[in-house]
PLY file of the C-alpha trace (Angstrom):
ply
format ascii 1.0
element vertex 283
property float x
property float y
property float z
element edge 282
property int vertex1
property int vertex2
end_header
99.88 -63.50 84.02
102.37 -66.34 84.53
105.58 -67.43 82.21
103.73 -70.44 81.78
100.25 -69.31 80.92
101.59 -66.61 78.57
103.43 -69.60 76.61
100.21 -71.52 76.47
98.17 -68.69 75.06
100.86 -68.27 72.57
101.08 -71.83 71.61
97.27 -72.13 71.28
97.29 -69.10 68.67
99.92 -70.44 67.05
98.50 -73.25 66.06
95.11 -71.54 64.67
96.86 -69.79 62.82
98.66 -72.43 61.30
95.84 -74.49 60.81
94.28 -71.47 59.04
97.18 -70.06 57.05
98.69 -73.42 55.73
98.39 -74.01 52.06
96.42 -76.76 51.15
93.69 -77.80 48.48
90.81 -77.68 51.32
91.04 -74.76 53.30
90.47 -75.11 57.27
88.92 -72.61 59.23
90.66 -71.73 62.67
87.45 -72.44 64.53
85.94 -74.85 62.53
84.31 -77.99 64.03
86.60 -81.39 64.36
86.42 -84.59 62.15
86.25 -87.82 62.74
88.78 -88.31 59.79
89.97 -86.75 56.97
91.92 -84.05 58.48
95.46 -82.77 59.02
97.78 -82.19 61.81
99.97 -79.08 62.39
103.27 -79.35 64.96
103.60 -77.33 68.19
106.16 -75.51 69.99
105.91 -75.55 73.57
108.68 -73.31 74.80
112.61 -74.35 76.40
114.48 -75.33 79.43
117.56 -75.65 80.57
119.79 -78.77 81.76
122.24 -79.23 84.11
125.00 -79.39 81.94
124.26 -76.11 80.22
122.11 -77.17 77.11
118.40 -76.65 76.52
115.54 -78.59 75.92
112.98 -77.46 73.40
109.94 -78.65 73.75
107.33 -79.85 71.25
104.22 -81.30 70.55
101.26 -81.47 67.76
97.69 -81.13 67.07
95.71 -83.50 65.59
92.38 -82.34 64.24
90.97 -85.42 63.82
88.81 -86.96 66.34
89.12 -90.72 66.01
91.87 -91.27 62.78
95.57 -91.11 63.95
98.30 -90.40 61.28
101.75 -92.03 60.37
104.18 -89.52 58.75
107.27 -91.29 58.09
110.04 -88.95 59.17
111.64 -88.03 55.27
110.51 -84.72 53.15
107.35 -84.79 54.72
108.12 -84.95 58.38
111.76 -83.48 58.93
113.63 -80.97 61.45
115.94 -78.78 60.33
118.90 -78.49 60.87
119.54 -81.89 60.11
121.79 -82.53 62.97
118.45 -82.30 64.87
116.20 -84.66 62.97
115.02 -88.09 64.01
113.58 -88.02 67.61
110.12 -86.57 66.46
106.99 -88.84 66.26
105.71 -90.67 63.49
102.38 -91.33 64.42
100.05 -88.86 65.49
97.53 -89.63 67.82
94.03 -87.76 67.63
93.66 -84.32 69.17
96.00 -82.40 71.27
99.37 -83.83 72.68
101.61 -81.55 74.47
105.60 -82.19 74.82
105.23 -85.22 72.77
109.45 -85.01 72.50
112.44 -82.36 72.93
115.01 -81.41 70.60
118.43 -80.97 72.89
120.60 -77.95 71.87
124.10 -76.96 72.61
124.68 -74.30 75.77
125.52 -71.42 72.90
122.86 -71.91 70.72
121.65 -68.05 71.08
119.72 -66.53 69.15
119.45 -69.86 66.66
116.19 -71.67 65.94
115.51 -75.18 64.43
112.20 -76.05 62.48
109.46 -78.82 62.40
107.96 -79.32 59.20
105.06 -81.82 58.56
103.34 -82.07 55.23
100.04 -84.57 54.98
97.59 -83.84 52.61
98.76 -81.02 51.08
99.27 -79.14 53.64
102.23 -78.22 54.99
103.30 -76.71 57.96
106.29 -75.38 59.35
106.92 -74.25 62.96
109.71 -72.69 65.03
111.81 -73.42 68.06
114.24 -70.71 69.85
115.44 -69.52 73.00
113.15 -66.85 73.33
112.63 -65.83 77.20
108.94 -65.56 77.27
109.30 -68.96 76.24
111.17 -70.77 78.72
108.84 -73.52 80.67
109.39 -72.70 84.71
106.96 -75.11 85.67
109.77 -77.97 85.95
111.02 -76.31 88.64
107.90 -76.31 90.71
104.21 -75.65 90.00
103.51 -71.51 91.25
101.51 -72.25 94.34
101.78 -75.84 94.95
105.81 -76.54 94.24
104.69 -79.30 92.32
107.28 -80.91 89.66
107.16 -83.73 87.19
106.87 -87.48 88.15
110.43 -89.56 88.01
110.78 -92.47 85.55
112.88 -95.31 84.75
113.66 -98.09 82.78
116.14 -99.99 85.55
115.60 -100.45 89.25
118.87 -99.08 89.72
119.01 -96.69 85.94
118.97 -93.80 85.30
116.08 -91.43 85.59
114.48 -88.41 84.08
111.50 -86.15 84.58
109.61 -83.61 82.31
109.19 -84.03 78.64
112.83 -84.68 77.68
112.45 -87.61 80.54
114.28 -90.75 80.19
115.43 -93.09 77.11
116.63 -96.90 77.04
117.20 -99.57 74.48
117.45 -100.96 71.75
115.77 -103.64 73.34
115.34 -106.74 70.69
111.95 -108.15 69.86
110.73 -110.80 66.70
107.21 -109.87 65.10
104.36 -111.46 66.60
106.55 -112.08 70.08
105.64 -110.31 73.09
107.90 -108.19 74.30
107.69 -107.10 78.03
109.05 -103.71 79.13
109.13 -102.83 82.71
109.14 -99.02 84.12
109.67 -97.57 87.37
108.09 -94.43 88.59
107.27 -92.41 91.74
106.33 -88.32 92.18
106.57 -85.63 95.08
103.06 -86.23 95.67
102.14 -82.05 95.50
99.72 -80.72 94.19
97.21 -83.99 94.22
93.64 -83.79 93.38
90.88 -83.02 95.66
89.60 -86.27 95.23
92.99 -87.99 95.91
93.53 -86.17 99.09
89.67 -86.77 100.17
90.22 -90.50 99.60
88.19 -91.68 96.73
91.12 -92.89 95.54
94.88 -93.26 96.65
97.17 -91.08 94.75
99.02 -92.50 92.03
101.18 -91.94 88.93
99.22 -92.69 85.65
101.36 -94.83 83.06
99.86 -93.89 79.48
101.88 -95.99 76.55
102.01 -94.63 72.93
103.56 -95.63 69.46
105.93 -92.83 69.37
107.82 -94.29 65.48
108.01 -97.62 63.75
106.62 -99.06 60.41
104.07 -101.45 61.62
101.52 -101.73 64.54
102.23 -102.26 68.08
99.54 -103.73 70.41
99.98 -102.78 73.81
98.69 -105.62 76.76
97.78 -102.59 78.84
97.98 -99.24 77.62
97.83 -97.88 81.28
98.21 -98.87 84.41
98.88 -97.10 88.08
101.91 -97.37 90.41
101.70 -95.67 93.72
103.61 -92.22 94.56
105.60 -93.26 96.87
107.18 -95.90 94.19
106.22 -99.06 92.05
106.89 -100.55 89.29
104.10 -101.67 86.44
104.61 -104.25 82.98
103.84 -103.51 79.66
103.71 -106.08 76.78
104.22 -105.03 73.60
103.90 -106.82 69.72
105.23 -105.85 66.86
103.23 -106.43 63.41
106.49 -106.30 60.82
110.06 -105.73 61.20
112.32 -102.51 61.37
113.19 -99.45 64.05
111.04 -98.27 66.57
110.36 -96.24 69.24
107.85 -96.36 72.50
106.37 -93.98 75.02
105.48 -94.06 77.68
103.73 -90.56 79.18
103.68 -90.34 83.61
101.06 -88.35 85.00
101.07 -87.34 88.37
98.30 -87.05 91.13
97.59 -83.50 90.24
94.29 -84.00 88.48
95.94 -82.68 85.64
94.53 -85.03 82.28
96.76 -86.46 79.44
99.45 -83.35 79.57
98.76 -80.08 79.43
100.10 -76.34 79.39
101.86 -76.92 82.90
104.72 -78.88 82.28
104.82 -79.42 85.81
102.93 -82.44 86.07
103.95 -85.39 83.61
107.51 -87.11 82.03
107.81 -88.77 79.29
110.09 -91.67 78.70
111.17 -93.57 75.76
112.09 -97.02 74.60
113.93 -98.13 71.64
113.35 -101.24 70.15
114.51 -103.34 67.10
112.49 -105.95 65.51
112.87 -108.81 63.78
111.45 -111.27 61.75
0 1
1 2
2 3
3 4
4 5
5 6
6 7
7 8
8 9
9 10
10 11
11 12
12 13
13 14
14 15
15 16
16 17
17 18
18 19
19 20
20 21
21 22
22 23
23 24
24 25
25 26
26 27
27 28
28 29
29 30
30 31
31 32
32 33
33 34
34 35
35 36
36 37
37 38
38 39
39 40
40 41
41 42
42 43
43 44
44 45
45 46
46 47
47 48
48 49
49 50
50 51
51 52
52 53
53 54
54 55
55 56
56 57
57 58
58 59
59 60
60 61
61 62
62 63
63 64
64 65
65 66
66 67
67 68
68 69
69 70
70 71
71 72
72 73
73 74
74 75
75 76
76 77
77 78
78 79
79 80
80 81
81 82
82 83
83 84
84 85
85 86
86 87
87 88
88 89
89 90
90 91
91 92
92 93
93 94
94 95
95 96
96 97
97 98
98 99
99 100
100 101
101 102
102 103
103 104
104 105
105 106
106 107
107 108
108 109
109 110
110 111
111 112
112 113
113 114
114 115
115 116
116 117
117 118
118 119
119 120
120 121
121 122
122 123
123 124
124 125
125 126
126 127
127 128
128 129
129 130
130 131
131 132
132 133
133 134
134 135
135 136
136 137
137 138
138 139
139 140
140 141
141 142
142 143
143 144
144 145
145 146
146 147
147 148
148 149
149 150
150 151
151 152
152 153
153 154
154 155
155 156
156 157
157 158
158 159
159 160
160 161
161 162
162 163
163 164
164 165
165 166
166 167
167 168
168 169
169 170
170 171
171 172
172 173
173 174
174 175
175 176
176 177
177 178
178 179
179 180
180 181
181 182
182 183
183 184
184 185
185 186
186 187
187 188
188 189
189 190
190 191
191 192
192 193
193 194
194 195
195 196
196 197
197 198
198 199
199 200
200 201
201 202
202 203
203 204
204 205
205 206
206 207
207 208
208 209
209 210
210 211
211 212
212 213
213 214
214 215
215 216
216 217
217 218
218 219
219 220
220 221
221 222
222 223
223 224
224 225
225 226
226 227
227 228
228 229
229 230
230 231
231 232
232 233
233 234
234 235
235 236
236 237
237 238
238 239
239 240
240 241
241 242
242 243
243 244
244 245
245 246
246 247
247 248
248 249
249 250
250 251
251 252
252 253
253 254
254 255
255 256
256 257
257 258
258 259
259 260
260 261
261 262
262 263
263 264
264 265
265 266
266 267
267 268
268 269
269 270
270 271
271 272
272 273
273 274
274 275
275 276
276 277
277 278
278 279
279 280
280 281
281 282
């Protein structure tokens, strides 16, 4: 079995469990059918890898058992990493279902045999969960897909910026915004092209990267003029308008899939970057 697979197995069981074993006043089975609303969401560990300079990236995500209600979880007591030198980059709102490598946590070169912890608490449940540099852990998918050599689309924020790939990706900002005034955000992106879909290389349709734009933290809502669009592989460039509904801090996404096929972001982190924009708002 592959590095990768193993890790996804892992992470899968992980968060059963959790979702089984967390305390709470209504008890949820591991296998029990999804909700509309109503429910809880547990964090995810996705595994670690390492950066040029000698630190690590670990990797997380979250589950969402909800089918249609998404969840804000101020980051505080109830949504917190620990050590606190770590805490702040999580999300605050939690989109329905499944998300994998939603952020990374960046550690120092010696951080050993250390570990940090996500904690969220909603609805009286909490749950905690683990990061480490454990080596059945570490995600070698970055550095080309088994079979196809197939790594992560390239982002960025600035024609001539910087740019990042896999789920630590790319950050910019503070960019400055008023409430109700549309703020337009523009993102470059291209990919390696391997790996594409079937249908891509039979010509239904021409391969492209997939832009996907999220609330990632803030205190109010943000409507999004286009919450995806399509650049080509080779290179392009797509606009994204955003409004803000109050003031304060806050944080987009923006996910990059590549032509793989693969949908949203799975397991293999070979196929998607994220990148994220800082923004402050006011009145």
């Amino acid at each position: 079995m592959r590095r990768r697979s193993a890790v996804a197995i892992a992470g899968c069981l992980a968060i059963i469990l959790l979702g089984w074993t967390g305390v709470g006043a209504q008890q949820q089975l591991p296998m029990a059918p999804l909700s509309g609303s109503g429910r809880t969401v547990s964090p995810a560990y996705e595994g670690w890898y390492q950066n040029p300079d000698g630190t690590y990236n670990l990797s997380f995500g979250y589950y969402n058992r909800n089918t249609e209600e998404a969840l804000e979880i101020p980051i505080g007591p109830d949504n917190s990493i620990e050590p606190a030198e770590f805490n702040g980059d999580q999300p605050t709102r939690f989109e329905p279902r499944r998300h994998w490598g939603v952020f990374t946590v960046t550690v120092p070169a010696d951080f050993g045999n250390q570990r940090i912890e996500w904690t969220l608490n909603i609805r009286g449940r909490k749950v905690t969960i683990p990061g480490h540099l454990r080596e059945e852990w570490k995600i070698d998918a970055l550095e080309g897909e088994a079979g196809s050599g197939n790594t992560p689309p390239v982002l960025r924020f600035d024609m001539g910026g910087p740019e990042g790939a896999g789920p630590g990706g790319v950050t910019t900002g503070p960019l400055q915004a008023k409430v109700d005034e549309p703020l337009t955000v523009t993102v470059w992106a291209y990919d390696d092209g391997a790996g594409r879909s079937t249908a891509s290389r039979a010509g239904r349709r021409p391969p492209s990267v997939t832009l996907t734009w999220f609330k990632h933290q803030g205190p109010g809502d943000v409507t999004f003029s286009e919450e995806n669009a399509r650049v080509p592989i080779a290179g392009g460039e797509a606009e994204m308008i955003a409004t803000f509904s109050v003031a304060g801090d806050y944080v987009l996404r923006v996910r990059a899939n590549d032509a793989s096929g693969v949908s949203g972001a799975g397991h293999a982190q070979c196929c998607w970057t994220n990148g994220f924009v800082k923004v402050t708002v006011t009145q």
